[in-house]
VOGU-3710 file (C-alpha; in Angstrom, 3 decimals, decimal comma):
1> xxxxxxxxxx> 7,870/-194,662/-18,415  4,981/-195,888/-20,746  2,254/-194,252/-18,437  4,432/-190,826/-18,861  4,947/-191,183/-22,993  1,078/-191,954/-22,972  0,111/-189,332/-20,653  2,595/-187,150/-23,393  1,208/-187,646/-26,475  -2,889/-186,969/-24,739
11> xxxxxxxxxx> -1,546/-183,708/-23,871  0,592/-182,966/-27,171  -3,204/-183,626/-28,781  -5,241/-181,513/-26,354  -3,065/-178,517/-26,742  -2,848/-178,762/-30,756  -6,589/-178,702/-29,750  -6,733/-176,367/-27,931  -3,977/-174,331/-30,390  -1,454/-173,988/-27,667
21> xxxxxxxxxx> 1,531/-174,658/-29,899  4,338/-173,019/-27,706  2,710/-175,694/-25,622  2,909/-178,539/-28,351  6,561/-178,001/-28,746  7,704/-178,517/-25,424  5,306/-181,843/-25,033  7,288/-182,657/-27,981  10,465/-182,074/-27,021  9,488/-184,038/-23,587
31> xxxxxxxxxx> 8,133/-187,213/-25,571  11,565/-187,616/-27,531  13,324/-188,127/-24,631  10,720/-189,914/-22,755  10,700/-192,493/-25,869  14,712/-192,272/-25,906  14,154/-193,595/-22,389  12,221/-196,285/-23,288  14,447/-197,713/-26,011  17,589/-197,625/-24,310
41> xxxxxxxxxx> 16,088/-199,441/-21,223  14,769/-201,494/-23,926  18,271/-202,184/-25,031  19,504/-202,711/-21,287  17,106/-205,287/-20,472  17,178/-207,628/-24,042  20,713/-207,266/-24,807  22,520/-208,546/-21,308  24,788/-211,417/-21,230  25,167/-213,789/-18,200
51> xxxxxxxxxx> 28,428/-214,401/-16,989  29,512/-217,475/-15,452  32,025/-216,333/-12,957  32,150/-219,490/-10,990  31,817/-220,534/-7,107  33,962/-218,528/-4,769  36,711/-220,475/-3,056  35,967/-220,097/0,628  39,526/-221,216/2,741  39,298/-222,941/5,728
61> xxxxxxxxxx> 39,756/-221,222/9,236  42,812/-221,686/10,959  43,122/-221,549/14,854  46,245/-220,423/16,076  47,693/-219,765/19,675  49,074/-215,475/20,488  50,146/-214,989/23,363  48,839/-217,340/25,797  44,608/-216,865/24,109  43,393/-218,453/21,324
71> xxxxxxxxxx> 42,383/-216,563/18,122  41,580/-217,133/14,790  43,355/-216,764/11,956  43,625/-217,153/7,995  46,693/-217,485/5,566  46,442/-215,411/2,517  47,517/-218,681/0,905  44,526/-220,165/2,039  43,048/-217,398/-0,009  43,955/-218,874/-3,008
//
């Protein structure tokens, strides 16, 4: 994003320049938001806060006997 405002402003100076100024507007309009970008990702990335949310409780497995074949099973109280 700071390759594109660069490339943005080298262009908003070569067409005042070259006295393309429906040109330099638009540039202009595109480097606002391209440095819009940059501070809110700027915001995103300084202003996080970890959050400890703790080990997951994992329940043990639980064979049990249907019908005659084995399969496995897990208690939703396990779960807890």
């Amino acid at each position: 994003m700071e390759e594109i405002r660069d490339n943005l402003v080298a262009r908003i100076a070569e067409a005042e320049r070259e006295g393309w100024l429906g040109e330099v507007e638009g540039l202009r309009v595109s480097l606002a938001g391209a440095e819009d970008k940059l501070v809110h990702m700027d915001r995103q990335t300084s202003g996080g806060t970890a959050i400890d949310l703790g080990m997951p409780h994992i329940a043990p497995a639980q064979f049990t006997q249907v019908d005659g074949t084995a399969s496995l099973a897990q208690s939703l109280d396990d779960q807890q």
